[in-house]
C-alpha positions in Angstrom: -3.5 1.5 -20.3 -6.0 0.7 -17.8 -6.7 -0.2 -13.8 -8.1 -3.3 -13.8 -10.1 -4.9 -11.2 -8.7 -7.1 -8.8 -10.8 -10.4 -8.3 -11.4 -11.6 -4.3 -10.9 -15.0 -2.4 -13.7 -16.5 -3.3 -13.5 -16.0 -7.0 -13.5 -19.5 -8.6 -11.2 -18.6 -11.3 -8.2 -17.4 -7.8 -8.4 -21.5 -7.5 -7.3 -22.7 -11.3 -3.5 -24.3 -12.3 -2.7 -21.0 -15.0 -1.9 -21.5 -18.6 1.7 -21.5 -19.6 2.3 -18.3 -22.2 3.9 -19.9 -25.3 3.6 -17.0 -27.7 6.1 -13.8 -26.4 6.9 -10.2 -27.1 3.4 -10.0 -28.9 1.0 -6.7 -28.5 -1.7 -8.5 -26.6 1.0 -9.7 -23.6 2.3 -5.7 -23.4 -1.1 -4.4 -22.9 -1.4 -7.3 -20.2 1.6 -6.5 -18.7 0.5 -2.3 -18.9 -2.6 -3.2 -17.4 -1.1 -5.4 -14.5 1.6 -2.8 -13.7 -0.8 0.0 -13.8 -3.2 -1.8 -11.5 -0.2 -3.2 -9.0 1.3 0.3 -8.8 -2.6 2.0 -8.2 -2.6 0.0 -5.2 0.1 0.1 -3.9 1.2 -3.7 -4.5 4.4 -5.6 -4.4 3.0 -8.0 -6.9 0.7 -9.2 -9.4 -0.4 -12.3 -10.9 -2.4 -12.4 -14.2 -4.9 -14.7 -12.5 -5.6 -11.6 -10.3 -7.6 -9.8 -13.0 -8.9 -12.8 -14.3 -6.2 -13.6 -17.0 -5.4 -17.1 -16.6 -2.0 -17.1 -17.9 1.5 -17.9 -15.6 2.6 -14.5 -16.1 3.4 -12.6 -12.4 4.9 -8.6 -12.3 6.8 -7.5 -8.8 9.3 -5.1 -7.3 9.4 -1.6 -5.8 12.1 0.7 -3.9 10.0 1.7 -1.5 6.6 0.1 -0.7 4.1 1.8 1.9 2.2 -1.6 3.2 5.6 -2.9 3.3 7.2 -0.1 5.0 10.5 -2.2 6.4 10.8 -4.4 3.1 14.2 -4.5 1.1 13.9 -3.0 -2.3 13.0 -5.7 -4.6 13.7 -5.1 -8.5 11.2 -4.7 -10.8 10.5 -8.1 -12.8 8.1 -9.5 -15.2 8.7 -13.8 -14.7 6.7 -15.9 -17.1 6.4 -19.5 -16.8 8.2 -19.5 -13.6 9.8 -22.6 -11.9 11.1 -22.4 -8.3 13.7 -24.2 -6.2 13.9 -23.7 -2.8 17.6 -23.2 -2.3 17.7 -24.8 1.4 14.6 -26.2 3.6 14.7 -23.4 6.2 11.3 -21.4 5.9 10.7 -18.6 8.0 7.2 -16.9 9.2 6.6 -13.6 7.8 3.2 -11.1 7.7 1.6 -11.2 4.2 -1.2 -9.2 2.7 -2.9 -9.6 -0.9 -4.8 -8.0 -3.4 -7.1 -10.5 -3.6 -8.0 -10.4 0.7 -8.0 -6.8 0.9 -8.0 -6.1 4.7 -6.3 -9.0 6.0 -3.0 -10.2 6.8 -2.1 -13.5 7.9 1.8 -14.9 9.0 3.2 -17.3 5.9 5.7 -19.9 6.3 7.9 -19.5 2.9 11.0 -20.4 1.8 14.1 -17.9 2.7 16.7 -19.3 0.0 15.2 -19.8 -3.5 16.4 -20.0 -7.4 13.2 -18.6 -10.0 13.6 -19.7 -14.0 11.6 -18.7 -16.0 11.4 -15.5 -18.9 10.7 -12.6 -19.2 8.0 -10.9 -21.6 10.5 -11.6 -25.3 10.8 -14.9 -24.1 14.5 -14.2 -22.8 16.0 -16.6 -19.9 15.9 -15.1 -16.1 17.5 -17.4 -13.6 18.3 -15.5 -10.4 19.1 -16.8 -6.5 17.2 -14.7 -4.0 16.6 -14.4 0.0 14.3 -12.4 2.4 11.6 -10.3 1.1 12.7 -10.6 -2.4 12.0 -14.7 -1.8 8.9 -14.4 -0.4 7.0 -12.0 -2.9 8.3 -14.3 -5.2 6.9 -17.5 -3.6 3.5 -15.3 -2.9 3.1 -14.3 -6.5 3.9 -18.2 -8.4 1.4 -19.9 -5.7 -1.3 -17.7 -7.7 -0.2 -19.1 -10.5 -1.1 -22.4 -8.6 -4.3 -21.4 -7.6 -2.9 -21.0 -3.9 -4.0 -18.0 -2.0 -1.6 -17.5 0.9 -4.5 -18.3 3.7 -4.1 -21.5 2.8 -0.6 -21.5 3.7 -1.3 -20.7 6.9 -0.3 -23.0 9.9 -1.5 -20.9 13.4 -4.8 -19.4 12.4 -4.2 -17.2 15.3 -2.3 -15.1 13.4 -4.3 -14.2 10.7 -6.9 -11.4 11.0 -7.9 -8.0 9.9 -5.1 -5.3 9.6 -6.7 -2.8 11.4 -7.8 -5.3 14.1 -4.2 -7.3 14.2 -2.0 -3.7 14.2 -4.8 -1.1 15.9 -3.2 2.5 16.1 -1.3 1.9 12.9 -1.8 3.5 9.6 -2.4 0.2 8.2 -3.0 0.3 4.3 -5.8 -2.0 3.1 -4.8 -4.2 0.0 
């Protein structure tokens, strides 16, 4: 299908409340869903939101095996969530570095959730209800809060850490987003 491009912090339309999908498994979501795995896997991402390439619809994409700007990351399976509703599955949150499409060059440590349940469906409009931890959590929290029109920046409690990749990890082969 096609690479799209991915819009920037600073884009009004990062900052809306997306538009739940109510028709499934029709031609126009597939080509969305082509497009937005074609663009995540050009750049390397572990996710995508819709909103990212200015389709403001609650429709996210994530998942790899192995990911090269998350080098020490779990595998996380691919999965296409629509309409997704989160539970954090305990109140411990842990700090974690987090990059995004939409703030190429920066990274930034996040405070998310390490226990969570996602609902939701997937693209035919079929039930997913899974518990997840770790990486697979917090890629999962990072991808719904675009949905919100939440940029993780704004999640960010010590502004000291947050800053550009090359600047905050020098001498590393650090891959912009």
């Amino acid at each position: 299908m096609a690479i799209k491009p991915v819009l920037r912090m600073g884009d009004p339309r990062l900052l809306q409340v997306a538009e739940k999908v109510t028709h499934f498994g029709t031609a126009e979501l597939q080509v969305l869903l082509q497009d937005m795995q074609d663009t995540m896997t050009a750049l390397n991402g572990a996710g995508l939101a819709a909103p990212q390439i200015g389709v403001n619809l609650q429709v996210v994409i994530f998942g790899f095996e192995k990911n090269q700007r998350y080098p020490d990351a779990d595998e996380v399976p691919f999965t296409v969530l629509l309409n997704p509703h989160l539970t954090p599955l305990s109140e411990e949150k842990e700090g974690g570095w987090e990059g995004c499409l939409s703030v190429p060059g920066m990274r930034g440590i996040v405070p998310r959730f390490t226990q969570l349940r996602y609902q939701g469906t997937d693209q035919f409009g079929r039930a997913i209800d899974r518990s997840v931890s770790g990486f697979h959590a917090r890629v999962v929290q990072h991808e719904c809060d675009h949905l919100q029109g939440i940029l993780y920046p704004m999640r960010i409690q010590d502004f000291r850490s947050f800053g550009f990749a090359d600047v905050l990890f020098p001498g590393q082969d650090v891959v912009d987003d």
